[in-house]
Biopython code that builds the backbone (N, CA, C, O; Angstrom):
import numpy as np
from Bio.PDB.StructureBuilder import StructureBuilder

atoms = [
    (1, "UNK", "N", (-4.795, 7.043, 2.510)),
    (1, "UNK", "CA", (-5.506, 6.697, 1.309)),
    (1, "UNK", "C", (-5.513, 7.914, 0.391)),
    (1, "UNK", "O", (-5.636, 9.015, 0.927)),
    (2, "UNK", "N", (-5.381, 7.827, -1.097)),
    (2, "UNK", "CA", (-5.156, 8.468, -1.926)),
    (2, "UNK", "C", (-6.414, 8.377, -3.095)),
    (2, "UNK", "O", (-7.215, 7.448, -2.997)),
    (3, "UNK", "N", (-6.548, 9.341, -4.163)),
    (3, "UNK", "CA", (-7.331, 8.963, -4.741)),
    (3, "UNK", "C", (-6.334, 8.168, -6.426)),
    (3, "UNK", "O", (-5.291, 7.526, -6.293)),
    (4, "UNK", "N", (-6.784, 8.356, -7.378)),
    (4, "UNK", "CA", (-5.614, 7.712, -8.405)),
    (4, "UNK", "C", (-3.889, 8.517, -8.706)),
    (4, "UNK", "O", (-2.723, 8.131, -8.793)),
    (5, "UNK", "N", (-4.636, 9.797, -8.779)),
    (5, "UNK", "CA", (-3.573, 10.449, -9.111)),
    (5, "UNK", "C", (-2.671, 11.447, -7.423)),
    (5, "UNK", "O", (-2.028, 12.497, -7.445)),
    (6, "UNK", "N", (-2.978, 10.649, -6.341)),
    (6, "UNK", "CA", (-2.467, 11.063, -5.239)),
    (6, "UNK", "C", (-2.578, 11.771, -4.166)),
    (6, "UNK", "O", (-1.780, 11.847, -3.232)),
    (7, "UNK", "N", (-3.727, 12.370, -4.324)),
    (7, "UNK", "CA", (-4.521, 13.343, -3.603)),
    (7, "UNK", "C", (-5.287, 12.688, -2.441)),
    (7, "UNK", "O", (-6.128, 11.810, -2.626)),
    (8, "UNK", "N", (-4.932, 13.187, -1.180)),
    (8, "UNK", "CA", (-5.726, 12.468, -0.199)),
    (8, "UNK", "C", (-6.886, 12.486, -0.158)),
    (8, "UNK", "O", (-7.590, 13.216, -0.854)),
    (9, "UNK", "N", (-7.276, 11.690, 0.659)),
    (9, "UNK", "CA", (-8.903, 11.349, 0.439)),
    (9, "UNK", "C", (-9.142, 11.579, 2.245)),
    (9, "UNK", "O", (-8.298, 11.113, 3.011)),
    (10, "UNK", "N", (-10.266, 12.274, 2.741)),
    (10, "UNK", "CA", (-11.066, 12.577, 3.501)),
    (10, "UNK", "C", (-11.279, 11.346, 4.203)),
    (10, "UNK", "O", (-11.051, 11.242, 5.408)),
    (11, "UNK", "N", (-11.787, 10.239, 3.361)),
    (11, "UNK", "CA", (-11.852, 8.985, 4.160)),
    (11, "UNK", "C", (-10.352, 8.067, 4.321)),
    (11, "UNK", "O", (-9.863, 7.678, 3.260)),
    (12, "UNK", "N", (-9.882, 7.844, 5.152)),
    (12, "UNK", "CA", (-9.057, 6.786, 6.230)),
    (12, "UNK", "C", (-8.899, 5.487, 5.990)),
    (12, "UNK", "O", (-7.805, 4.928, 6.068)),
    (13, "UNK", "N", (-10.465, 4.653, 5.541)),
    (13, "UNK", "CA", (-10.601, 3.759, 5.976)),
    (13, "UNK", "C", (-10.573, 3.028, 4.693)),
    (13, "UNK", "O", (-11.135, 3.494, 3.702)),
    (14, "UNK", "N", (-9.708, 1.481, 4.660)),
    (14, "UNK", "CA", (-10.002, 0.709, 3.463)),
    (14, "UNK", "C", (-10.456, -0.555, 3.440)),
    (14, "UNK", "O", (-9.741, -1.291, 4.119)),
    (15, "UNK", "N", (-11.554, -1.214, 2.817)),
    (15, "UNK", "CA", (-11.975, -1.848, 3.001)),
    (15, "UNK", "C", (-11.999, -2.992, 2.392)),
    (15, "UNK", "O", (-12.590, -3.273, 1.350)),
    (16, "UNK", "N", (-10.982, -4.028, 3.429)),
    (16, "UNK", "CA", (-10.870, -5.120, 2.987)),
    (16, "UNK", "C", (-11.393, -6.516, 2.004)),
    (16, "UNK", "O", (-12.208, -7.264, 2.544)),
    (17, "UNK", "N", (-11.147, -6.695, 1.254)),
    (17, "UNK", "CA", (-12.060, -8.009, 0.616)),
    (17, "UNK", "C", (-12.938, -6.670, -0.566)),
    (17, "UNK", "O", (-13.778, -7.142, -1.332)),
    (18, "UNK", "N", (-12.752, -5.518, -0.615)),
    (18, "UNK", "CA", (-14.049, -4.754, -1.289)),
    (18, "UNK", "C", (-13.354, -4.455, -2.496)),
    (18, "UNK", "O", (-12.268, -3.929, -2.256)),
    (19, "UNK", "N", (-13.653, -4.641, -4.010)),
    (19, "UNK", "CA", (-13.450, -5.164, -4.903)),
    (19, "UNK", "C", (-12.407, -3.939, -6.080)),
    (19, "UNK", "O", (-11.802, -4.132, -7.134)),
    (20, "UNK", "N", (-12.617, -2.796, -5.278)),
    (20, "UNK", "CA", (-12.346, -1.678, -5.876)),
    (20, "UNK", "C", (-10.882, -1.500, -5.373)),
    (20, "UNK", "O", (-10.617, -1.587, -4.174)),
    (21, "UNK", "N", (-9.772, -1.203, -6.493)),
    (21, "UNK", "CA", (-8.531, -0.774, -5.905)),
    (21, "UNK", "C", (-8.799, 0.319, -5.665)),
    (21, "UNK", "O", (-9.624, 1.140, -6.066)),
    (22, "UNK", "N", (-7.510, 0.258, -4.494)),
    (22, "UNK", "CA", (-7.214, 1.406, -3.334)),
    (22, "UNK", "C", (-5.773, 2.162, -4.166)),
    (22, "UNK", "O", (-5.057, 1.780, -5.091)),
    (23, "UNK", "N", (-5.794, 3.251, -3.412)),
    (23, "UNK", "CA", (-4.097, 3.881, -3.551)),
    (23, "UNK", "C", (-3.967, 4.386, -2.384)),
    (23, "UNK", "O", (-4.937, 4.844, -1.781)),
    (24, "UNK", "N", (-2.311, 4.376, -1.714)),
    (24, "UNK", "CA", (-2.071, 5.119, -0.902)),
    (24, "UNK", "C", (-0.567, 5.381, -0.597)),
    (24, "UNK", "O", (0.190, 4.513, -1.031)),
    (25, "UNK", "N", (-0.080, 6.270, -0.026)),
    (25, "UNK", "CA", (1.495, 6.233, 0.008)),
    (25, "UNK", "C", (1.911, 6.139, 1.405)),
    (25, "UNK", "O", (1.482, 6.472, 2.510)),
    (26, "UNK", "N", (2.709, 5.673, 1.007)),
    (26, "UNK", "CA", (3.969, 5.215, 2.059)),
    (26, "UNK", "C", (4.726, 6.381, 2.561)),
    (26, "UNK", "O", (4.748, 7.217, 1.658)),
    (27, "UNK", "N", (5.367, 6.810, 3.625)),
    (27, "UNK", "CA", (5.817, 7.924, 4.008)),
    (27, "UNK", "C", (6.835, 7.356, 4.908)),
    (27, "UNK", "O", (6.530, 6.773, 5.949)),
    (28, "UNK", "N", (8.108, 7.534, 4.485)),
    (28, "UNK", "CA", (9.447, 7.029, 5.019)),
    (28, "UNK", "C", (10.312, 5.748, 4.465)),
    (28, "UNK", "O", (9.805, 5.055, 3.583)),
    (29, "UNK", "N", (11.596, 5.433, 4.970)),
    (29, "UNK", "CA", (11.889, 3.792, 4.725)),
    (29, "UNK", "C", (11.348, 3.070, 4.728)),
    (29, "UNK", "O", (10.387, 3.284, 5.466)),
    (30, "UNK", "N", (11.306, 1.689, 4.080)),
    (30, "UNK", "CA", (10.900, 0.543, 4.151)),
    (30, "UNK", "C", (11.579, -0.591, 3.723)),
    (30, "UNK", "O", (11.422, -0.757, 2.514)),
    (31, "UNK", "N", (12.261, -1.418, 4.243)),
    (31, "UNK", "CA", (12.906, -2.765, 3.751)),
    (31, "UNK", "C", (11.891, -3.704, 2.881)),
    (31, "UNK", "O", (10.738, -4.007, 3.190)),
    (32, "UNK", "N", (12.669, -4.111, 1.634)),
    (32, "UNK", "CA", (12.537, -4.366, 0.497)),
    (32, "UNK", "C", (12.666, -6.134, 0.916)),
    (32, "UNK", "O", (13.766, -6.655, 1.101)),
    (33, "UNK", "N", (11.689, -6.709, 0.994)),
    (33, "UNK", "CA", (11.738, -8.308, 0.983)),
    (33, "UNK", "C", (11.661, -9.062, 0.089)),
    (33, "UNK", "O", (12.245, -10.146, 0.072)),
    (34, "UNK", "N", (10.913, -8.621, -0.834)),
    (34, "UNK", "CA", (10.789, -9.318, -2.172)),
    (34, "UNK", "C", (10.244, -8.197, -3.531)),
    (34, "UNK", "O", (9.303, -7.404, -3.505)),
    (35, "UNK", "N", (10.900, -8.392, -4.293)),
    (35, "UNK", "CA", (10.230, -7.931, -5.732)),
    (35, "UNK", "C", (10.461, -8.335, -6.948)),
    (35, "UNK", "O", (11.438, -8.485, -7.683)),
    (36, "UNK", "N", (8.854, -8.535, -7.003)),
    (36, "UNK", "CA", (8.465, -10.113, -8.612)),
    (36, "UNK", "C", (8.396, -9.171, -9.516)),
    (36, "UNK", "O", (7.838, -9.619, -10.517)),
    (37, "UNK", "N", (8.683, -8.145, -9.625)),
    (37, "UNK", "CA", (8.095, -7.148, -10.967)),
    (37, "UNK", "C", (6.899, -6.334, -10.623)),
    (37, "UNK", "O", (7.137, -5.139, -10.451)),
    (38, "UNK", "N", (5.858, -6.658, -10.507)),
    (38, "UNK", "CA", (4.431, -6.302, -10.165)),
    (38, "UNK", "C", (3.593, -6.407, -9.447)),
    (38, "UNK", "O", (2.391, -6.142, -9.467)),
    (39, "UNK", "N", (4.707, -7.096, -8.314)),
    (39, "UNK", "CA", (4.104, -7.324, -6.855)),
    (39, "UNK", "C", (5.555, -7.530, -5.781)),
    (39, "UNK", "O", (6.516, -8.294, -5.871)),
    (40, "UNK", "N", (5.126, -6.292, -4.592)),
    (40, "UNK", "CA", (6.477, -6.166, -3.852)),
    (40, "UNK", "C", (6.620, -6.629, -2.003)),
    (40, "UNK", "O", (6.082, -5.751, -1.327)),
    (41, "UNK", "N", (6.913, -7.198, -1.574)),
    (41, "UNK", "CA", (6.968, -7.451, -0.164)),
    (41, "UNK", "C", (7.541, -6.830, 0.340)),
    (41, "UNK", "O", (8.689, -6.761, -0.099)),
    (42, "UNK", "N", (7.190, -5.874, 1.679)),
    (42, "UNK", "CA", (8.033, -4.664, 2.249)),
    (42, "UNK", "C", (7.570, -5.127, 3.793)),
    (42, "UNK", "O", (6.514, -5.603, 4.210)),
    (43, "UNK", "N", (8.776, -4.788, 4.430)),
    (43, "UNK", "CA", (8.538, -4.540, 6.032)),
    (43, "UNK", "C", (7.963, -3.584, 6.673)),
    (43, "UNK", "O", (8.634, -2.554, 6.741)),
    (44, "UNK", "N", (6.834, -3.567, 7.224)),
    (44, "UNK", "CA", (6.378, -2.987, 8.190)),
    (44, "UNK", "C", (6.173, -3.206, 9.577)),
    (44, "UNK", "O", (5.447, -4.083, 10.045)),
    (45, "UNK", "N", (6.865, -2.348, 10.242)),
    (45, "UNK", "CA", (6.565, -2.525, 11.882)),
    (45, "UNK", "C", (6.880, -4.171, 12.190)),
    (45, "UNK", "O", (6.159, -4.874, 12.899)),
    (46, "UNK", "N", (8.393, -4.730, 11.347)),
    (46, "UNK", "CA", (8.407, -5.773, 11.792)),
    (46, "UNK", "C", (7.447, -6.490, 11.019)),
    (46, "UNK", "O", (7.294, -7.607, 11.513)),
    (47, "UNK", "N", (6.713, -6.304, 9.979)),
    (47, "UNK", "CA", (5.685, -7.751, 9.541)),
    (47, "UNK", "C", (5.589, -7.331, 8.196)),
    (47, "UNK", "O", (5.304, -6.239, 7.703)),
    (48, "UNK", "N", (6.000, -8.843, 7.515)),
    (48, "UNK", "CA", (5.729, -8.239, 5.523)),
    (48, "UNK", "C", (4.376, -7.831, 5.422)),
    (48, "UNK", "O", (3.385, -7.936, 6.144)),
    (49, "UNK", "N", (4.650, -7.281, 4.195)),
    (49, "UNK", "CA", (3.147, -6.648, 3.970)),
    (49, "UNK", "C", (3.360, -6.600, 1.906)),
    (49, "UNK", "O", (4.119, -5.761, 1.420)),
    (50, "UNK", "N", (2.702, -7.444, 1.129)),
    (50, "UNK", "CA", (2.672, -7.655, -0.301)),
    (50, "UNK", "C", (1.916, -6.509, -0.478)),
    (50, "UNK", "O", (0.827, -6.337, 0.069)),
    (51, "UNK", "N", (2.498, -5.648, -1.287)),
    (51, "UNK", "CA", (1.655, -4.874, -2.184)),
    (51, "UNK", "C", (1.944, -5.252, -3.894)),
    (51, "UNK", "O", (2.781, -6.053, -4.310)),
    (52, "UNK", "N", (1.083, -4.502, -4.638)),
    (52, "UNK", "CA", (0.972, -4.277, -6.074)),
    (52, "UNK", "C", (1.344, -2.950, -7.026)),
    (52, "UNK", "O", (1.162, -2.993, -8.243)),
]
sb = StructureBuilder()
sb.init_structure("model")
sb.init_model(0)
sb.init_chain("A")
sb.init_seg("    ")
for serial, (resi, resn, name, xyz) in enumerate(atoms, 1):
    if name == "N":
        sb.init_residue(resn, " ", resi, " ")
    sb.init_atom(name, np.array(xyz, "f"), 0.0, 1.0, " ", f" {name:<3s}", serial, name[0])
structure = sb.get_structure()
């Protein structure tokens, strides 16, 4: 977890359903499943995962 401009954040944890966007980065490959423009489907560990 990141804060806006990329800087890690102390806290780990994100909390689902909670109304506030998150940031965080990705660190390594990832297969590309789908991309609508402004929302992207990527493989992880074997399972899509939609981000924004």
């Amino acid at each position: 977890m990141t804060d806006e401009k990329g800087h890690a954040l102390s806290n780990q944890y994100a909390q689902i359903g909670y109304p506030k966007r998150k940031y965080f980065r990705l660190n390594g490959h990832y297969k590309v499943l789908q991309n609508n423009g402004d929302t992207m489907e990527i493989e992880v560990n074997g399972e899509p995962v939609s981000i924004q």
